[in-house]
N, C-alpha and C positions, 0 to 999 in steps of 0.2 A: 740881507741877514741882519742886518743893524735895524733896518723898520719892524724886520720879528722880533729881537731880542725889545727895545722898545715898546714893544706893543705887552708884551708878554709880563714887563716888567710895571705895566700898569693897570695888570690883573689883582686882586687881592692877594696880597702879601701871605695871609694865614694860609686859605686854599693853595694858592700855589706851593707853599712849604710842606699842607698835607699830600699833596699830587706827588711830589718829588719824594716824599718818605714812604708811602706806600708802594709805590713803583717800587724802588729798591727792599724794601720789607717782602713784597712779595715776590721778586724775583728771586730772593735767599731763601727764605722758604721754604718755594716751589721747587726749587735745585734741591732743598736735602730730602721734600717729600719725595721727589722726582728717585731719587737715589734709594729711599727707602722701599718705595713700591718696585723698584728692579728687582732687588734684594728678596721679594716673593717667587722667586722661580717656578711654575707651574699654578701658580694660585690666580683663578680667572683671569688669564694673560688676554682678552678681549676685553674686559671690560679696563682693566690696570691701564693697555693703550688708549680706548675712549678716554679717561680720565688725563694723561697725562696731556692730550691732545688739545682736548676741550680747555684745561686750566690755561696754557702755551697761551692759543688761541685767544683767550679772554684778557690776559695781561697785555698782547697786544692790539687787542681792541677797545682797551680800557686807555692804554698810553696815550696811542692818538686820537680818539674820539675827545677825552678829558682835558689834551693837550690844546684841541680846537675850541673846546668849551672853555678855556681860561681864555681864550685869543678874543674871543665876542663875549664874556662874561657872561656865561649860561652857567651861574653856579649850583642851582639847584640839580639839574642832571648829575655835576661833579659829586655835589654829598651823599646823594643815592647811590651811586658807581662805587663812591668811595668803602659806604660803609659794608654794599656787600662784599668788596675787597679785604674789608676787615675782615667781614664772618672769615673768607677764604683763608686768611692768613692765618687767623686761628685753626682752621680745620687740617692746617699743614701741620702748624708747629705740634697738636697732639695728634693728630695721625702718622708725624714723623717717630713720637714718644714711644707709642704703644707699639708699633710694626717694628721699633729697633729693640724695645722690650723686648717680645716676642722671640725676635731672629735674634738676638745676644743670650739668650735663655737655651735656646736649641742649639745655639754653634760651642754653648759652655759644654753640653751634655756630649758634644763628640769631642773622642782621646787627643790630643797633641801629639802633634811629630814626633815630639820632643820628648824623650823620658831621663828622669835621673835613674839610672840603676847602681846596688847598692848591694854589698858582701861586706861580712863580719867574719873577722876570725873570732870562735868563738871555744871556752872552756869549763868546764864543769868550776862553780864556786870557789871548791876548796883544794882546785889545784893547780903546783907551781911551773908556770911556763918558761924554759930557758933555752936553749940552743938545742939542748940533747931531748926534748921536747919530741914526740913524732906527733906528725897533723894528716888527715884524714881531708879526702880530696874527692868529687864527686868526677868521672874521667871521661863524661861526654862533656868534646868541643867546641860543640857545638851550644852548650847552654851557658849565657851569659854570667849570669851571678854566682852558678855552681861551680865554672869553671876558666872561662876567660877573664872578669873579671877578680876572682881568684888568684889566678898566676901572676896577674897585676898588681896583687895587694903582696903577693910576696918577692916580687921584686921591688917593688916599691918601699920595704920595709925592711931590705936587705935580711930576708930570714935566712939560715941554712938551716933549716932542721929538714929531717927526712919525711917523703909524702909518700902519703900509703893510698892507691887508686884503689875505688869504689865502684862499683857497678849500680848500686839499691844505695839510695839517699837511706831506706830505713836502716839498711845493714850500719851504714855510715852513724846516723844518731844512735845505737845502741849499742855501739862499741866504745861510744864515747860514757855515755852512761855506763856501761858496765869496766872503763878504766884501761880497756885493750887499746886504745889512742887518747891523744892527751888531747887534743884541739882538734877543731873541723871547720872545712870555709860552708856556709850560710847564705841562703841570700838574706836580702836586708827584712823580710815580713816574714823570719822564721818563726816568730812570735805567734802569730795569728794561723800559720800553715799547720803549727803541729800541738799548738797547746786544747785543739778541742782530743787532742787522741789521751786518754785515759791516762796510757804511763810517761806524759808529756804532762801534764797537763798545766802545770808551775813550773814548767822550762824557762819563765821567764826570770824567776826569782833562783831558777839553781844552777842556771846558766851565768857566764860575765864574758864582756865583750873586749878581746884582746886588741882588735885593730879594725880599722872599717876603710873602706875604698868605694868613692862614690864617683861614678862617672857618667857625663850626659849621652847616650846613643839613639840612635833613629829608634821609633817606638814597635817594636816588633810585631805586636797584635793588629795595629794595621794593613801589615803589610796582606791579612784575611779579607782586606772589603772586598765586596760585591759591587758587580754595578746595579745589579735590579734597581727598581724602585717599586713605589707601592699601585701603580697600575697592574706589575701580575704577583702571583702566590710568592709568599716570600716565608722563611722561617729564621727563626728568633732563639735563640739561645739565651735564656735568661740564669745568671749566676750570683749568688745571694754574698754581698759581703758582710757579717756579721758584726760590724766595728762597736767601737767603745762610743765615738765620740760620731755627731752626727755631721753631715758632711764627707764629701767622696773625691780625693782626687783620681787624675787620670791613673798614676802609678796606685793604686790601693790594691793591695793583696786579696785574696780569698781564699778561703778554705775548701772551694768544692763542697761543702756540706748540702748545697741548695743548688740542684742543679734542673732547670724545667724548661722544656724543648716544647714552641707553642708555633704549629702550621697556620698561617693564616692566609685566608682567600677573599680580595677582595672585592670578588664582581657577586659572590655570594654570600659575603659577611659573615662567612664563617669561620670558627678557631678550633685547632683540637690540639689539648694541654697534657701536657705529661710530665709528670715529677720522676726523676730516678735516684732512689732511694742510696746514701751515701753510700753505705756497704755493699752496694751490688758487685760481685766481682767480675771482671770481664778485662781483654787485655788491653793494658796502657799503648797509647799508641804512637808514645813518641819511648817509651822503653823497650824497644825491642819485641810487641805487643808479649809484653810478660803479663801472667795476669795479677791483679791486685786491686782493692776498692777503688771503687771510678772515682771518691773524692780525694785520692791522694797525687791522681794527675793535676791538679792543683798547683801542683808543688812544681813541675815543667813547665808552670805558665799558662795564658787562656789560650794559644793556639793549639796546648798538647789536649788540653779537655774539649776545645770544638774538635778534634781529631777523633778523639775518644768515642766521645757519643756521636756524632755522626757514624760513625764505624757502626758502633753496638744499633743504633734506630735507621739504619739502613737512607740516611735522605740527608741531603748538601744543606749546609747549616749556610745561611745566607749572612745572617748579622749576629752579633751577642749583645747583651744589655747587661752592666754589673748594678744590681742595684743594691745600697747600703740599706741593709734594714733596720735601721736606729734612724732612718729617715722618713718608713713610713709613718712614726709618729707624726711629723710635722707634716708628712702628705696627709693622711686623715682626717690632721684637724683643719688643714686648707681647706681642705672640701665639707666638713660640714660632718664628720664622722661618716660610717660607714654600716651597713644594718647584714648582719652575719646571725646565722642559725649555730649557735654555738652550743657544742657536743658535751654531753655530761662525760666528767671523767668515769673511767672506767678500771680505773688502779688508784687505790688510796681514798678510794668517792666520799669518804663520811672524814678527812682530814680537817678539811674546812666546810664542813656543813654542805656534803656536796657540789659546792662552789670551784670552777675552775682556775686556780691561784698559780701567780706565776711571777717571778721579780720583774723589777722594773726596768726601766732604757738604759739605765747604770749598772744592770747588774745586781741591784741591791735588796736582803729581803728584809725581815721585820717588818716594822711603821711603813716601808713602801712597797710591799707586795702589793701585786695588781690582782684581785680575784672578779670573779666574772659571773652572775650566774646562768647557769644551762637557758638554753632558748633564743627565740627568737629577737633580738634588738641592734638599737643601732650603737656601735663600738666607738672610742673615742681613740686618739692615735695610740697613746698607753695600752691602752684595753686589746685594739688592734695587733699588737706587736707583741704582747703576751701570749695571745690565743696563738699566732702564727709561731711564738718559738718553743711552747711548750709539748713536749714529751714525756716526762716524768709521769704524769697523773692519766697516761690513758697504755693500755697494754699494747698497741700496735708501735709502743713508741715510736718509731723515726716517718713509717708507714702514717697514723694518725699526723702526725705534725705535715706531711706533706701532703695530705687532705685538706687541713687545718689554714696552707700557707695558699694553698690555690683556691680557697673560699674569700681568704686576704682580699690577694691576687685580684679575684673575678670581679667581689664588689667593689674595689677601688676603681678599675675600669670601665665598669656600667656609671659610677659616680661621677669620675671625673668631666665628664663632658657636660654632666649636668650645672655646671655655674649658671650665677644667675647674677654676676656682678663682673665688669674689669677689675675692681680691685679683687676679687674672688677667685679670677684667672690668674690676676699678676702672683696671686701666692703659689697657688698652683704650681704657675712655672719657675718658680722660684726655688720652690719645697721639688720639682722633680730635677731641676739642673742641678742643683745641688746633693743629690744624693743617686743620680744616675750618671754613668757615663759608657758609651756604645763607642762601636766602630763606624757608625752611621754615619755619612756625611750630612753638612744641616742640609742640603739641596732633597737629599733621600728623604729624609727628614720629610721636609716640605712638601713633599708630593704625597705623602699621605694625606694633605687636604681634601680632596675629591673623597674620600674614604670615611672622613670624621664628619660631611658636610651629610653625606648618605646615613650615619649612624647618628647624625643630629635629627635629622627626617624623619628615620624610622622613631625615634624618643618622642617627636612632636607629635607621629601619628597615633602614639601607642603600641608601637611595636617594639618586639626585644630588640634592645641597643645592637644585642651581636650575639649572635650562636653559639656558646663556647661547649664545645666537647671535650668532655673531662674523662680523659684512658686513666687504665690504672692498672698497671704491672705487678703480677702475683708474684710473690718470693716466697724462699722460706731458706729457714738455719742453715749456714753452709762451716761450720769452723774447715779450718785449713788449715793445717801446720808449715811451718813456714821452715828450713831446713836452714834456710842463710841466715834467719836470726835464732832459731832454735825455741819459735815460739809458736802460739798457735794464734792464727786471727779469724775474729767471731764476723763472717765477712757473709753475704746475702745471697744465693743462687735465686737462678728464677726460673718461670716454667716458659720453653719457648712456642708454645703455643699463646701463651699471652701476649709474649712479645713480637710474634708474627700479627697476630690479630694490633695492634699498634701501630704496627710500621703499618699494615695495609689502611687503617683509621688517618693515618699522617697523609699518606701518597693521594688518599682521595679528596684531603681538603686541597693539598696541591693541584690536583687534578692531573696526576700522573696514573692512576689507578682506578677503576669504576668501581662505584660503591653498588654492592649484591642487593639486589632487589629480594623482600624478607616475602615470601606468598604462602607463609602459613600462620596462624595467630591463635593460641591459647591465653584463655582466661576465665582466673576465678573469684568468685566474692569471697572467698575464705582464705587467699593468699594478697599479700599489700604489693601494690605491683611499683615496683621501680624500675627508673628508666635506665636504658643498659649503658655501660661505659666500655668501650673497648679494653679490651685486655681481661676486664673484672670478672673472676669466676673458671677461667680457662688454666687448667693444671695438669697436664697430660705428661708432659714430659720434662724433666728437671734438665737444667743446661749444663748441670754439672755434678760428679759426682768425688766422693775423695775414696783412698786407697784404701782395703779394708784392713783388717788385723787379720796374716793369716796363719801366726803361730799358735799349736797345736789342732789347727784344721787339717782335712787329708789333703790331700795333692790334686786330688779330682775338683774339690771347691776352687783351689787356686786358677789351677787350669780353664776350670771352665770361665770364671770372671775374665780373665787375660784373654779370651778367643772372645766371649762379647765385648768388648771394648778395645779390639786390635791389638793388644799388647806378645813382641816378642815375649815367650814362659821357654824358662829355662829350671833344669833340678839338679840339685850337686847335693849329693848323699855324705853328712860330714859324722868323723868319729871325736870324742872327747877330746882328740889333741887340736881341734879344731875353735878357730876365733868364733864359728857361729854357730856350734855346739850348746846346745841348751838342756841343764841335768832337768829340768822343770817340766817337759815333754815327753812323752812316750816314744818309741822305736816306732819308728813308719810313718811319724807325725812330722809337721812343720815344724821348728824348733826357732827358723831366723828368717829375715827375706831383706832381697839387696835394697828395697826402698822403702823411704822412711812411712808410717803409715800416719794416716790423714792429709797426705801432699793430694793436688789436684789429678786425677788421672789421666787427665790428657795431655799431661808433663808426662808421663811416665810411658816412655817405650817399649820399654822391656824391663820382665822382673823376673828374677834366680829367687827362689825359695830352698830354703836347705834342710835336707832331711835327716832324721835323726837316724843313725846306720848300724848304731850299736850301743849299750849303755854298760854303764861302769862303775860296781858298787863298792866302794872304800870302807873298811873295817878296819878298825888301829887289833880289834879283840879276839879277829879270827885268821885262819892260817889261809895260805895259798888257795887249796882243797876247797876251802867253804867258798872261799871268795869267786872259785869258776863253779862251786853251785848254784851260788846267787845268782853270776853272770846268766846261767842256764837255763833257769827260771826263769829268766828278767820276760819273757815273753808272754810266761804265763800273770803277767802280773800288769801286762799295757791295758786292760779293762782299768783296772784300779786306781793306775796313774790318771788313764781319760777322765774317770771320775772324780780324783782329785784335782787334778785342772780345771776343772768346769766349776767345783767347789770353791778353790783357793783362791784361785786368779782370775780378779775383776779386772775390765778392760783397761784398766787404767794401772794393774798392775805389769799385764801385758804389753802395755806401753812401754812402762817405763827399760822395760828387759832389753824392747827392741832401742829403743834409744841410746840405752846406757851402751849397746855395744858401737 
């Protein structure tokens, strides 16, 4: 051992210090690239083994090979050895960089365990909260920040004031506004949840915040993964959060305003996209499936809205993706803008010179309004984020905007994979972690490689990046009156024939469903042929219908509505001393009916209409005598009445008759 060490020590001094520091350089290194290539889970696990195998192997045939070459001083072999060790070491240290880029970018974009959840006692501006105070409580247990952490915040704060249980969050904010409760527990994003609703809409400036309770729980929306991954059909629930400021944490609210259900199949590379229009009404599915607009399940959280729409599109929501869209600005301009066929408006078109105008990322208009013009070009993030949030300037409003967001959508998607630089990618992933955040584990994540490398191929050969089928759900005007707030809300039916032809469009990307072989084909030079979209165009039957007005109608119209639509009909024949006595009506007509009119009808069980059984003329000027002439008459006179009915009272005076009672 002593004739090695001796021998060894009168090798060249420099060589020998570089042997000894390489060695060790490259065994660190190789241990974090070694660690970072595990970290690929699914991404060419045969070739990541050759590699780590190969490196192993070469370190130690570099030791001792280079060890014997210092022993006989063969130092030429040592600097050749050496310096490809260099390159190698290099090749660790940035392929250790970028692969933990990457994988630290993707494990940003999935939720944390961990959530802070957050309740405000909260009060109208200009009013005084004291003991004798009553507060307004939303009474399902089962929801965190409406009500467990609620009962926290008032014991916590030693309140006594009296709680008044809620059923409807909405019933709950409009009583607060209208002055019948004094305070109401909130969660902490009630900002955001309710200031796009019109009679909210500066809740945040007419509201003040009496007490807050902020506490850390396991993260709810988790507890939704899936295990799929991206070897078979998976679907995506995508949810828009419309923030101020860019950037997205795990905990960020949403409003439900953006909600797009997109099947994806990957041994076929195909997608089929679907936007569902905020106001569509359909039953919430963590309320008792009451119905009411699908974005106000928002407000229960992202597992009441994947409940929601799974329900209403009939197929298992595999993952959700929140993506902040004050972020697509800076994804756009990562990638190099974005080329969209942009829609001339269609309401207000000669405001700005026919030009598409829309405020900015902030919000802001004047000097920074973003305007656009109509056509074909490529979009910059600003530009991008305009076009996708504007409704105002086109007449389908909410409808156009969600056409609008899936043109976003499609050409970010075809873009993105187009980089042509690491530093091009690194913003990429930077600009998507930062403004996305999924239930996705990064492993799930990761296995979509096999997927992007196929849609990298098709782009190299010239073929479309990915198939995307774009459905589109027919609606139309549904108002509803709403009995618990005593309002009406301007809320979206739809035709379910559109929405059957959807679900079947979703089940066949899944490949739960066989898609209908088409074996007949018309065509003409004289019509512009477009390509078809599931759903688009199919209007047979409305989902919903509301209750009609049926005072001073006969009893046969009643009747017959109540037997198409299942409804228990019942008739109670009333005289003047009667609460549903209507002098406005004719004898034999409707006068009143037990339920409110514009409620949805498939709330409605049974309806009593009341008939008018006898009428009753008051004269301060004539005797007893005259008075049972009039009465006697009164029959010959029910033409005259019908006709002043029909004359007088507009539906909306009608209305008001039945309501006022």
């Amino acid at each position: 051992m002593n004739k090695f060490i001796r021998k060894l020590k009168r090798s060249s001094r420099v060589l020998r210090y570089i042997y000894y520091f390489i060695c060790i350089v490259y065994i660190v290194s190789l241990f974090f690239f070694i660690k970072s290539l595990l970290n690929l889970t699914g991404i060419e696990t045969v070739l990541r083994i050759v590699f780590i195998i190969f490196f192993i192997l070469y370190i130690v045939v570099y030791s001792f090979w280079n060890l014997l070459n210092l022993l006989q001083r063969k130092y030429k072999v040592l600097i050749i050895t050496s310096i490809v060790s260099i390159i190698f070491i290099a090749i660790f240290c940035v392929g250790s960089y970028y692969i933990n880029m990457v994988y630290n970018n993707l494990d940003n974009i999935t939720e944390s365990d961990k959530l802070v959840y957050t309740t405000y006692l909260i009060a109208m501006k200009d009013t005084e909260f004291d003991n004798g105070s009553s507060i307004g409580m939303l009474n399902d247990e089962e929801e965190i920040e409406w009500n467990i952490l609620a009962s926290k915040l008032y014991s916590e704060e030693k309140l006594v004031n009296s709680i008044t249980d809620y059923d409807d969050y909405n019933v709950l904010i409009r009583d607060l506004y209208e002055g019948d409760i004094d305070a109401i527990f909130v969660p902490g994003s009630y900002v955001t949840l309710f200031s796009n609703e019109e009679q909210y809409q500066n809740i945040a400036s007419e509201t003040k915040i009496l007490y807050k309770y902020s506490e850390e729980r396991e993260n709810q929306d988790l507890i939704l993964s899936s295990n799929k991954t991206f070897d078979e059909p998976l679907t995506f629930l995508l949810m828009g959060v419309d923030s101020e400021v860019s950037g997205l944490n795990a905990n960020a609210a949403f409003n439900g305003d953006t909600l797009m259900l997109i099947t994806f199949n990957p041994t076929t590379l195909t997608a089929t996209m679907v936007s569902i229009p905020r106001d569509t009404y359909v039953p919430i599915a963590c309320n008792g499936d009451r119905y009411a607009k699908i974005n106000s399940s928002a407000a229960y959280g992202t597992s009441c809205v994947i409940d929601t729409v799974s329900n209403f599109l009939d197929v298992e929501i595999d993952y959700y993706v929140k993506i902040n869209f004050k972020g697509v600005v800076e994804l756009v301009d990562a990638i190099g803008g974005v080329e969209v066929l942009v829609e001339a408006p269609t309401y207000m078109k000669d405001k700005y010179d026919g030009m598409m105008c829309e405020q900015n990322s902030d919000r802001l208009f004047g000097d920074n309004l973003v305007c656009i013009e109509p056509g074909l070009q490529v979009l910059d993030g600003e530009q991008a984020l305009a076009y996708a949030r504007n409704r105002h300037m086109y007449i389908g409003g909410d409808l156009d905007r969600i056409r609008h967001q899936q043109q976003v959508v499609e050409a970010i998607a075809s873009k993105a994979l187009q980089f042509s630089s690491i530093k091009e990618l690194q913003n990429i992933l930077t600009a998507v972690s930062n403004n996305i955040a999924t239930n996705m584990a990064t492993d799930t994540i990761l296995s979509g490689y096999n997927v992007v490398k196929n849609m990298v191929s098709n782009v190299i050969s010239g073929e479309d990046l990915l198939n995307i089928n774009k459905a589109y759900l027919e609606t139309y005007s549904l108002p509803v009156y709403l009995p618990s707030s005593g309002m009406k809300t301007s809320a979206q039916g739809y035709y379910v024939d559109s929405l059957e032809d959807i679900r079947h469009a979703l089940k066949v990307t899944l490949g739960i469903e066989e898609e209908e072989v088409i074996k007949t084909f018309s065509f003409s030079v004289n019509e512009t042929y477009e390509i078809s979209s599931p759903g688009k165009g199919l209007r047979k039957e409305q989902s919903s219908t509301t209750l009609p007005n049926f005072i001073g109608s006969t009893v046969s119209v009643a009747e017959e509505y109540c037997q198409e639509h299942g409804i228990v009909f019942n008739i109670e024949y009333v005289d003047p001393d009667s609460e549903h006595y209507n002098p406005d009506v004719a004898v034999g007509l409707i006068g009143d009916q037990s339920e409110f009119i514009g409620v949805l009808t498939s709330t409605v069980d049974e309806l009593t209409v009341y008939v008018i059984n006898s009428r009753e003329a008051i004269s301060d000027e004539t005797d007893s005598g005259d008075e049972n002439n009039d009465f006697d008459n009164d029959s010959d006179k029910e033409d005259d009445n019908n006709d002043s009915l029909d004359e007088d009272n507009t539906d909306d005076e009608l209305t008001d008759i039945i309501l006022g009672n």
